[in-house]
C-alpha positions as a Python dict, from the first residue, in 0.01 Angstrom:
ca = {
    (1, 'X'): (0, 0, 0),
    (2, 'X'): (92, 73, -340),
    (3, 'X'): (225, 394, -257),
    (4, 'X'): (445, 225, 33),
    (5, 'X'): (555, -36, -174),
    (6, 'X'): (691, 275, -476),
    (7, 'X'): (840, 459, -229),
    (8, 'X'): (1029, 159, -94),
    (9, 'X'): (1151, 58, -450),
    (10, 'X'): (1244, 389, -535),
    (11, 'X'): (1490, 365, -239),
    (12, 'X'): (1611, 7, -278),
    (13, 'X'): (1712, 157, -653),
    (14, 'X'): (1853, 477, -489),
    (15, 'X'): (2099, 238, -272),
    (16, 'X'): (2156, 59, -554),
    (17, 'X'): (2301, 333, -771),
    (18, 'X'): (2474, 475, -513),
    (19, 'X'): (2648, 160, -440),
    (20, 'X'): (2735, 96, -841),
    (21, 'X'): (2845, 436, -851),
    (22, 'X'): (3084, 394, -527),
    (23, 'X'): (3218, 96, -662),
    (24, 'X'): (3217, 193, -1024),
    (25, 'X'): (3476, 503, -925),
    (26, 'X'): (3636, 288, -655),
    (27, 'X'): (3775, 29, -912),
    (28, 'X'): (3861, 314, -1140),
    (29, 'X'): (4079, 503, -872),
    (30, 'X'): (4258, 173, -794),
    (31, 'X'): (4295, 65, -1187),
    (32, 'X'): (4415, 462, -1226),
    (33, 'X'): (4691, 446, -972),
    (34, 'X'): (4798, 105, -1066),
    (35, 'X'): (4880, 212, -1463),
    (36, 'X'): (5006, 528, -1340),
    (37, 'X'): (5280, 358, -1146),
    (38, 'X'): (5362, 59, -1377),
    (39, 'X'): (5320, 265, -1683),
    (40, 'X'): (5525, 520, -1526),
    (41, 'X'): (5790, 341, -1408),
    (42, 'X'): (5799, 123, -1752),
    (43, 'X'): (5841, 478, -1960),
    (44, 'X'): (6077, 608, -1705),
    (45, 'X'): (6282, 362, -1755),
    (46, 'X'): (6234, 354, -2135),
    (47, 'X'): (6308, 734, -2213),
    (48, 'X'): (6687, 744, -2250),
    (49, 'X'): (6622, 437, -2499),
    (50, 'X'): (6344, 524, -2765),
    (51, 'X'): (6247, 805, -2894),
    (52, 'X'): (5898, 1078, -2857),
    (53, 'X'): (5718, 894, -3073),
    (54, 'X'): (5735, 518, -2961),
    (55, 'X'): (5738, 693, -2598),
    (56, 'X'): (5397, 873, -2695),
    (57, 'X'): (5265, 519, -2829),
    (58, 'X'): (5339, 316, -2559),
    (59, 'X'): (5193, 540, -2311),
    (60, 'X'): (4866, 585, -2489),
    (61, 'X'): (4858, 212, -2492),
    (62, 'X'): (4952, 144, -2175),
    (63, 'X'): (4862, 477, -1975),
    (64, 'X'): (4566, 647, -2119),
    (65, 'X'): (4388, 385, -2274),
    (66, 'X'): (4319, 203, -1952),
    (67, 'X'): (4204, 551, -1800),
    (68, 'X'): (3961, 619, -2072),
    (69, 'X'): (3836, 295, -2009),
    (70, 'X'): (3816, 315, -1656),
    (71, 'X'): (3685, 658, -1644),
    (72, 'X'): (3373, 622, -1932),
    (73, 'X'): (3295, 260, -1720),
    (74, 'X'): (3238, 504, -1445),
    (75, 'X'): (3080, 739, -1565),
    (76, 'X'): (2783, 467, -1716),
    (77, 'X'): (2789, 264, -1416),
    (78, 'X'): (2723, 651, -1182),
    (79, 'X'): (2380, 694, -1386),
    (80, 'X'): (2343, 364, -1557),
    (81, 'X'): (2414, 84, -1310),
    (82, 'X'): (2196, -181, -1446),
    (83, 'X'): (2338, -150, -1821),
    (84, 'X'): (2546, -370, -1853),
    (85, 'X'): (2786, -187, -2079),
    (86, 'X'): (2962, -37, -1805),
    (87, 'X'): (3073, -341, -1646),
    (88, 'X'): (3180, -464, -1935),
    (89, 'X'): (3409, -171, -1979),
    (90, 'X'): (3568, -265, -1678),
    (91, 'X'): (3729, -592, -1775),
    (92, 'X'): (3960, -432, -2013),
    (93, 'X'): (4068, -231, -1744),
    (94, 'X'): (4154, -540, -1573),
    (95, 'X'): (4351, -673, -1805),
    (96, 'X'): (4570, -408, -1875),
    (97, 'X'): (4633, -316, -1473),
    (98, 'X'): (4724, -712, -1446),
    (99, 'X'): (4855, -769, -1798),
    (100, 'X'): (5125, -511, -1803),
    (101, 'X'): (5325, -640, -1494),
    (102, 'X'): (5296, -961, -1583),
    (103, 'X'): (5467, -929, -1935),
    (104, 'X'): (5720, -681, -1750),
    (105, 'X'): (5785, -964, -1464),
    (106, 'X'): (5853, -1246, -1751),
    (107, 'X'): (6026, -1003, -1961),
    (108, 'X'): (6277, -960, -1664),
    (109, 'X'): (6326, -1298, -1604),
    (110, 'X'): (6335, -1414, -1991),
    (111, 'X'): (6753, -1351, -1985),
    (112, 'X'): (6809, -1596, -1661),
    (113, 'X'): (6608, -1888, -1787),
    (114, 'X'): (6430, -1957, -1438),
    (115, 'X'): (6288, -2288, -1325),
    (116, 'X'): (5923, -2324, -1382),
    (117, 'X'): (5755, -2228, -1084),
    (118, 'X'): (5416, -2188, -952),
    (119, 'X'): (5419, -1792, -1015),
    (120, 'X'): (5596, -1820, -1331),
    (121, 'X'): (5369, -2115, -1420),
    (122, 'X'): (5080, -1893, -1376),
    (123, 'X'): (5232, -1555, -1537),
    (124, 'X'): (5275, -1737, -1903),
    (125, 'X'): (4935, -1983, -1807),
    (126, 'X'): (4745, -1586, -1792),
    (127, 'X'): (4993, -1402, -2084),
    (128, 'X'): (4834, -1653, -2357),
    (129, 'X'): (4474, -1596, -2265),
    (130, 'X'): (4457, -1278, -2115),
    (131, 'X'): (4422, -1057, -2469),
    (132, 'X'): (4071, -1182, -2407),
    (133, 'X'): (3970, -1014, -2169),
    (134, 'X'): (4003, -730, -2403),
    (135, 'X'): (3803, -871, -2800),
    (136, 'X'): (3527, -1073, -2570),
    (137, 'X'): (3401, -765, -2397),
    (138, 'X'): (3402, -519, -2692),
    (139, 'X'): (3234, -824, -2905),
    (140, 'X'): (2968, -849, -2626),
    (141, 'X'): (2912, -457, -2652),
    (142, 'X'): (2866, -485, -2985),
    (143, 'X'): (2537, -710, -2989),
    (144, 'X'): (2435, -530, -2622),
    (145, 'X'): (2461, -161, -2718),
    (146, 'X'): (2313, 36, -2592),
    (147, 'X'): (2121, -33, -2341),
    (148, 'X'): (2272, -323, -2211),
    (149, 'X'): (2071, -553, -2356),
    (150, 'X'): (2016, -776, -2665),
    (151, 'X'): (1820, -706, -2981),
    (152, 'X'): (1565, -943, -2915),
    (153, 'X'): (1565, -1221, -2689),
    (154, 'X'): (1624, -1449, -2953),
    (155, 'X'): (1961, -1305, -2977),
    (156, 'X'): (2071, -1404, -2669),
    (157, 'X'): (2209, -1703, -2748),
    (158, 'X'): (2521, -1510, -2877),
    (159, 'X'): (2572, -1406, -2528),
    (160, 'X'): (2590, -1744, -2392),
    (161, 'X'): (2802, -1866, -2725),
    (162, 'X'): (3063, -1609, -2679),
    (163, 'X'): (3135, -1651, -2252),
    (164, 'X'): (3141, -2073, -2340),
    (165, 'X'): (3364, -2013, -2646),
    (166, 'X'): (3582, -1748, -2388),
    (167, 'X'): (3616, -2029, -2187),
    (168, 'X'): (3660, -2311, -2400),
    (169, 'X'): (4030, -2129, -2491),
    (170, 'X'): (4090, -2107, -2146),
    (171, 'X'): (4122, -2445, -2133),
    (172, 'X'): (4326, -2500, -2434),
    (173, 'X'): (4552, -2210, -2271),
    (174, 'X'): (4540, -2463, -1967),
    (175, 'X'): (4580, -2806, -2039),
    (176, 'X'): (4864, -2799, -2319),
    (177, 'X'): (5165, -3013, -2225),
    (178, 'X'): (5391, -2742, -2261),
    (179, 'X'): (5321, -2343, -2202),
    (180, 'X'): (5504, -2158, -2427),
    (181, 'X'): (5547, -1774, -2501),
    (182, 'X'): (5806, -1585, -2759),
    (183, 'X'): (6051, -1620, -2414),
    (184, 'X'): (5962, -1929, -2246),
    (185, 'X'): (5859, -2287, -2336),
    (186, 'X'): (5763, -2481, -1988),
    (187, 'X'): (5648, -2811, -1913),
    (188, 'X'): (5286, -2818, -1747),
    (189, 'X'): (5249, -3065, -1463),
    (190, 'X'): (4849, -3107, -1572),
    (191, 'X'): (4916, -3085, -1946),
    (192, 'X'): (4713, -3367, -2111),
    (193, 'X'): (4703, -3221, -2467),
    (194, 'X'): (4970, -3292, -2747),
    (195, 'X'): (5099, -2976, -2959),
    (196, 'X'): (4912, -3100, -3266),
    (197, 'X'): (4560, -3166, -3046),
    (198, 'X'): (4575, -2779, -2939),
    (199, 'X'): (4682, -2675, -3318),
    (200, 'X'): (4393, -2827, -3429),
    (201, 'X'): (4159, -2698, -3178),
    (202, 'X'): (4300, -2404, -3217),
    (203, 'X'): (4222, -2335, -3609),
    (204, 'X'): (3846, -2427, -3487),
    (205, 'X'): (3796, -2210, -3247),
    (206, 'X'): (3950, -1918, -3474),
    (207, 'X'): (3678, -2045, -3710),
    (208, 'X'): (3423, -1998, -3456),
    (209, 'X'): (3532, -1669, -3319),
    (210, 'X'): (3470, -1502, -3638),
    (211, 'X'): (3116, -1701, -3648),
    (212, 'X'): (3067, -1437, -3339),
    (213, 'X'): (3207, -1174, -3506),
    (214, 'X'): (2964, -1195, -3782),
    (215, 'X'): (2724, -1267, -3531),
    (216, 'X'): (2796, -977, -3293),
    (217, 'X'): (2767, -731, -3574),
    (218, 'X'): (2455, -887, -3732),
    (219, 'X'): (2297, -781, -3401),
    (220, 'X'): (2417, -430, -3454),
    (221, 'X'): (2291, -416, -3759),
    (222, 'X'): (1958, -529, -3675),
    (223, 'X'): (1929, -327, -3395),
    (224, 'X'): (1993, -5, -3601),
    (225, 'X'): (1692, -135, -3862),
    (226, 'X'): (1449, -110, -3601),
    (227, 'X'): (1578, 166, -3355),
    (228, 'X'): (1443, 523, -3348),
    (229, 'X'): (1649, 821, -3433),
    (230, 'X'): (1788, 830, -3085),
    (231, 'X'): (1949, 491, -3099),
    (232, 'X'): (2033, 565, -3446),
    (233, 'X'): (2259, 844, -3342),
    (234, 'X'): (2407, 669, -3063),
    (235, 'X'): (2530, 354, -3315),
    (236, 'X'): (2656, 583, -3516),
    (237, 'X'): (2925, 659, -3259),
    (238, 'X'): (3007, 358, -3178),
    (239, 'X'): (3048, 240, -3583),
    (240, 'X'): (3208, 566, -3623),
    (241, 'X'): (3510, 450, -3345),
    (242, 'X'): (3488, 116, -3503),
    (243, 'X'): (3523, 194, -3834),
    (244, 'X'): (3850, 479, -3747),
    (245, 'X'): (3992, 162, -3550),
    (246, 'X'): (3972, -131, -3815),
    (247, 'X'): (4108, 179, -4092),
    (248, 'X'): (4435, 224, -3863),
    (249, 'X'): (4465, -168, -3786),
    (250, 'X'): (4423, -255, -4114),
    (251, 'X'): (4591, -19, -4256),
    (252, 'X'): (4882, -80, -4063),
    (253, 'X'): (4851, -447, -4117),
    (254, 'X'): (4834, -436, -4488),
    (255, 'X'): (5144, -160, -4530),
    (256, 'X'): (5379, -329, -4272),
    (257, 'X'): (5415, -23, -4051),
    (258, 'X'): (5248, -167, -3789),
    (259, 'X'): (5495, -300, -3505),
    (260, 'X'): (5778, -172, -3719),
    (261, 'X'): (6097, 14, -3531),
    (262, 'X'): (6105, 248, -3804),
    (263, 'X'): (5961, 632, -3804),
    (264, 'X'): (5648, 507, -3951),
    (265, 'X'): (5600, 198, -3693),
    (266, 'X'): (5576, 481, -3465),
    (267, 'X'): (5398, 677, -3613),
    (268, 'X'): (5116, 396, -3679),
    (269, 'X'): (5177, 324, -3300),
    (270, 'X'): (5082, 692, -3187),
    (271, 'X'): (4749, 689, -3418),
    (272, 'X'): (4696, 296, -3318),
    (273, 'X'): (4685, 451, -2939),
    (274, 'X'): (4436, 735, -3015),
    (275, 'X'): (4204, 514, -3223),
    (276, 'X'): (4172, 233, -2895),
    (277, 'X'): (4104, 579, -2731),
    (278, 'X'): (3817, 638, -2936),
    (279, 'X'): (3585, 301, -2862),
    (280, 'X'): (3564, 395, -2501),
    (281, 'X'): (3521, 750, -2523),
    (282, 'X'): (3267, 670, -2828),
    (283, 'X'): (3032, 429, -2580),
    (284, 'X'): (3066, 689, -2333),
    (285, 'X'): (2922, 964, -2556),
    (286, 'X'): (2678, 759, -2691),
    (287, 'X'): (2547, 578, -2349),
    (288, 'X'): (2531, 911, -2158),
    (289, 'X'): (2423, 1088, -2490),
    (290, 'X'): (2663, 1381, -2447),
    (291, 'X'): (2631, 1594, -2747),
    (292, 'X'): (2500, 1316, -2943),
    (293, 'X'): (2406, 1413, -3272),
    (294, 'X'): (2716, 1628, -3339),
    (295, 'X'): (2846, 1239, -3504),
    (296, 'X'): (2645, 1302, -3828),
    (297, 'X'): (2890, 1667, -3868),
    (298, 'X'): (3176, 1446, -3730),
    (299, 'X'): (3131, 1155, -3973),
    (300, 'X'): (3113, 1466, -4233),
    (301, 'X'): (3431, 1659, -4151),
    (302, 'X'): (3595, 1301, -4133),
    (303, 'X'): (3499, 1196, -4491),
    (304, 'X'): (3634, 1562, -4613),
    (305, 'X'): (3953, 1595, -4434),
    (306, 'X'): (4049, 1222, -4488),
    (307, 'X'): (4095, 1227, -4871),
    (308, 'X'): (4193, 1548, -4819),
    (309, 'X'): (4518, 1492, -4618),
    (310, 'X'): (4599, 1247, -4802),
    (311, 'X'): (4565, 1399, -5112),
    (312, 'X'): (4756, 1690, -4998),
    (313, 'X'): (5019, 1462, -4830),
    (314, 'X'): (5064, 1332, -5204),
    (315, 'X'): (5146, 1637, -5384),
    (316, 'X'): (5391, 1758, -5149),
    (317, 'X'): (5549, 1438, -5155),
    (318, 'X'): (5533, 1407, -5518),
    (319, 'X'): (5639, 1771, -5553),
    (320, 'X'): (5933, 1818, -5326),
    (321, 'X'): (6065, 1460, -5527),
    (322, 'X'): (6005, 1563, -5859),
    (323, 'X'): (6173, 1923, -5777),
    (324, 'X'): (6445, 1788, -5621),
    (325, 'X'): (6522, 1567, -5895),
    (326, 'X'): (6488, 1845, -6172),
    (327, 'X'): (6708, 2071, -5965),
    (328, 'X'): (6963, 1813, -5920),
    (329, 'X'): (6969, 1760, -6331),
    (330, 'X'): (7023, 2125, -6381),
    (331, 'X'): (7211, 2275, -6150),
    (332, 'X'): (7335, 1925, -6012),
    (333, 'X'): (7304, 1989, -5615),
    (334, 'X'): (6969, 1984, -5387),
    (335, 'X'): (6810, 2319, -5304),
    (336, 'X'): (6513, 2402, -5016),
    (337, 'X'): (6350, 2548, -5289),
    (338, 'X'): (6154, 2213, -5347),
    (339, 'X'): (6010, 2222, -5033),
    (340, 'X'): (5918, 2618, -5022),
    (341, 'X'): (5750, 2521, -5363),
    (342, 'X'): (5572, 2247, -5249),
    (343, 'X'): (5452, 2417, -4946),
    (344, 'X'): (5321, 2683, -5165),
    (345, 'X'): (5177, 2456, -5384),
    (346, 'X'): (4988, 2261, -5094),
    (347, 'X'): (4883, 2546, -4947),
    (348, 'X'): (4699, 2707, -5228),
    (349, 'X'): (4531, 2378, -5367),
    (350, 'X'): (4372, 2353, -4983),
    (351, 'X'): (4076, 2540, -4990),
    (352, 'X'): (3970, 2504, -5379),
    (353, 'X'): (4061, 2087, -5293),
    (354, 'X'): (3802, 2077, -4979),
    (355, 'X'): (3571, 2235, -5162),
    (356, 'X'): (3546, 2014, -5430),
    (357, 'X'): (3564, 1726, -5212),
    (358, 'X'): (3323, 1842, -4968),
    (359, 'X'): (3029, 1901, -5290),
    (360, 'X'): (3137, 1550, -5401),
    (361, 'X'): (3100, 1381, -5051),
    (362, 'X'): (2738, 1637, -5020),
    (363, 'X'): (2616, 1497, -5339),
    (364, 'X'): (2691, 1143, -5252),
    (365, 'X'): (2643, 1072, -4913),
    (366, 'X'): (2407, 1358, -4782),
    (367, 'X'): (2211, 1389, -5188),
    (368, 'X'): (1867, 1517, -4966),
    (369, 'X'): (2108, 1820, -4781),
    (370, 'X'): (2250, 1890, -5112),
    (371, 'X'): (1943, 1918, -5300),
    (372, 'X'): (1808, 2133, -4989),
    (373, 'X'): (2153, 2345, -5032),
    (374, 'X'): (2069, 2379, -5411),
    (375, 'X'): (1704, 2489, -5389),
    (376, 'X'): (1775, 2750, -5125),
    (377, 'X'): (2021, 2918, -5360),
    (378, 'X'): (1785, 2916, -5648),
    (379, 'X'): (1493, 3020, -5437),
    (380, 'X'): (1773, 3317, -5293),
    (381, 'X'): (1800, 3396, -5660),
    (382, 'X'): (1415, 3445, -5707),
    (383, 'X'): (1353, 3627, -5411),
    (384, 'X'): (1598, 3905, -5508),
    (385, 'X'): (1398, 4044, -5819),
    (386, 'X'): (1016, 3885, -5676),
    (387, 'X'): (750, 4140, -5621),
    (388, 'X'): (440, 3962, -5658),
    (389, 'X'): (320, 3891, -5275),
    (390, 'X'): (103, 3593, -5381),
    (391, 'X'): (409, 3431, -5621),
    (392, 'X'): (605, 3451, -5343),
    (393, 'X'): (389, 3275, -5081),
    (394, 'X'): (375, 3018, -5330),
    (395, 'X'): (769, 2954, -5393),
    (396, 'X'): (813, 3009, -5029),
    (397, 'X'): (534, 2697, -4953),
    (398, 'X'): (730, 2497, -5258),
    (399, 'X'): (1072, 2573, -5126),
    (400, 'X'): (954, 2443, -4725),
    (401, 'X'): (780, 2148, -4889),
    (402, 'X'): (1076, 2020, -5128),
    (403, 'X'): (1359, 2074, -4846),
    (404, 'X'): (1194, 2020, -4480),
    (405, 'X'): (954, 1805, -4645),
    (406, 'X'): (653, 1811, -4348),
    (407, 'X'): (281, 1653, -4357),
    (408, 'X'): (113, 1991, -4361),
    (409, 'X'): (300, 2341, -4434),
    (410, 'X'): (110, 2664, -4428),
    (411, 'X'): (193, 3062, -4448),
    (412, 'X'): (82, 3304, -4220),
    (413, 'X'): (200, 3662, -4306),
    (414, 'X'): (175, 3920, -3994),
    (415, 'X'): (-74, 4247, -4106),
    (416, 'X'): (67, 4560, -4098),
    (417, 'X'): (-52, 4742, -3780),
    (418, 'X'): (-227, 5073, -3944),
    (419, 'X'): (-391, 4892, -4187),
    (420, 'X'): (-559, 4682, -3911),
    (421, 'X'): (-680, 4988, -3739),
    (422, 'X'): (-831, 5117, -4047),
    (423, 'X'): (-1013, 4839, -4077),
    (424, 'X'): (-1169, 4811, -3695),
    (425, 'X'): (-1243, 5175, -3784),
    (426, 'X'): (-1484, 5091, -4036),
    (427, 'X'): (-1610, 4765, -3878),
    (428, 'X'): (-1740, 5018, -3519),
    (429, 'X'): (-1929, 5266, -3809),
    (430, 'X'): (-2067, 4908, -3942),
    (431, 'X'): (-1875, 4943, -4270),
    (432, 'X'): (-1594, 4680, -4438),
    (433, 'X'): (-1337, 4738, -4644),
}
């Protein structure tokens, strides 16, 4: 009976897979298609008007980020159907398929001033909520990763806070007495609330979405204080996307660049697109644990080259401006020589630069693999001019000891193969050695 009863689960899950994975790739063909001929269409249309870079921007916002999305959702959803990470995935992709041609439909009809119909209505009702669909699920995958599931069940209370505080600005996006956007301001037939009533209920519910923030990433937190290496590595990734997308929001933010039509607006818009990119394709790595502990040489190479480039970045600037302005004092016109010195100049501080940087970022983030590093050399230094067998077990047990650091460590030295025999010689004429 028992046996009946396994066999029968086991295929009840097998249909159940196979169904999450049909629809899992089924909504990702549809959401795939759907960018590709809006986004299309929309940078079609844009390419005689803007240039590479804000056309490279725009369609990693609103091309391949979607995809990503789609196609890591999936991905988890083909081996992972009951986490719940996957479907979560998906409502992003939702929101961009429906969001774009909804802002390109009002956009269109911004110049004529329409009457406010029931689609229009509805278009502006969804454009001032639907950027939700977007923060709530990556908030929720923050205090479910990885597996789908909350810390403890204590914390799922967080869950249920964040879908009724979703849906609480819903319905201050519904019941306003006028819907407005940058291009529209409409009346709403079933408006009850006054401008000032949703202002106010507004700055609350700011005040409580960051209360989830905090909240969301107190799970994480906790989460990675009691997980096991495994689920170590795999929040790793997903802090590691995290913390490359809050550097280029931020960053933006702060400067001004962000949103800006000049060179660097679009510039921040090209690396804005690749760092969305990254959460996705993070989750996916981590989920499906595809080459998962490469993110402690990743986090590495990221803390080198960072500084790095932008030290670099620096000295050409500051060189090819300085030059220029001492060549224009004495010979009173601009030369190309400031930037062939420069060049130079950048390109021979690289290596000694990473160096440096990379010992400094070794001694102060990975201190156990740089004392490791340095013990090695020493012991390398030792074992050139040792000839004392028994010394050298010893330095060979200290050097294991101080840089692997294991519960037990022992030697074992392979005999030499003649001596043996000599020995079982004597031992069959009932001598020893």
């Amino acid at each position: 009976m028992t046996e009946g009863t396994s066999e029968q689960d086991r295929g009840v899950g097998g249909r159940t897979t196979r169904a999450a994975a049909w629809l899992a790739w089924s909504l990702f063909g549809l959401s795939t298609c759907l960018s590709i001929a809006w986004s299309g269409i929309e940078l079609l249309n844009q390419a005689g008007s803007i240039n590479a870079l804000q056309l490279a921007s725009d369609a990693l916002i609103s091309l391949a980020t979607p995809v990503v999305f789609a196609v890591v959702a999936a991905l988890i959803l083909s081996s992972q159907p009951r986490n719940t990470i996957g479907w979560l995935l998906m409502v992003p992709v939702g929101a961009f398929v429906v969001g774009g041609p909804l802002e390109s439909y009002l956009a269109h009809l911004a110049p004529s001033s329409p009457a406010p119909t029931v689609p229009l209505l509805l278009a502006v009702w969804f454009s001032n909520w639907g950027w939700l669909l977007l923060i709530f699920p990556l908030l929720l995958i923050l205090l479910l990763f990885p597996n789908g599931r909350p810390p403890t069940p204590r914390w799922r209370w967080v869950s249920v806070a964040a879908i009724a505080w979703l849906l609480l600005f819903v319905l201050l996006a519904t019941f306003p007495r006028q819907l407005t956007t940058p291009d529209f301001v409409l009346d709403n037939p079933i408006g009850v609330l006054k401008h000032d009533t949703v202002e106010l209920l507004a700055g609350v519910w700011i005040v409580g979405l960051l209360a989830l923030v905090v909240s969301c990433s107190a799970g994480l937190f906790v989460r990675y204080r009691r997980a096991n290496s495994t689920e170590r590595e795999q929040i790793k990734w997903l802090l590691y996307a995290c913390a490359l997308f809050l550097v280029v929001y931020i960053g933006g933010t702060v400067s001004g660049v962000g949103g800006s039509s000049g060179i660097g607006g679009y510039i921040w818009g090209v690396f804005f697109g690749l760092s969305l990119m990254t959460l996705p394709a993070a989750i996916g790595i981590a989920v499906l644990r595809y080459r998962l502990y490469d993110i402690d040489l990743l986090i590495n190479r990221t803390l080198v080259y960072g500084p790095l480039t932008a030290m670099l970045v620096l000295v050409y600037l500051g060189g090819v401006v300085g030059l220029q302005s001492l060549l224009r004092a004495v010979t009173g016109q601009e030369s190309t020589l400031a930037i062939v010195a420069s060049t130079l100049l950048i390109a021979a501080l690289f290596n000694p630069l990473r160096r440096r940087i990379q010992a400094f970022i070794d001694r102060r983030f990975y201190r156990r693999k740089y004392d490791a590093a340095k013990i090695l050399a020493a012991f390398n230094a030792r074992l050139r001019a040792e000839t004392d067998l028994s010394s050298l077990s010893d330095d060979v047990l200290g050097v294991a000891t101080r840089t692997v650091q294991p519960v037990h460590v022992s030697l074992w030295l392979r005999p030499d193969a003649e001596h043996e025999a000599r020995r079982a010689a004597l031992r069959q004429f009932g001598h020893d050695e």
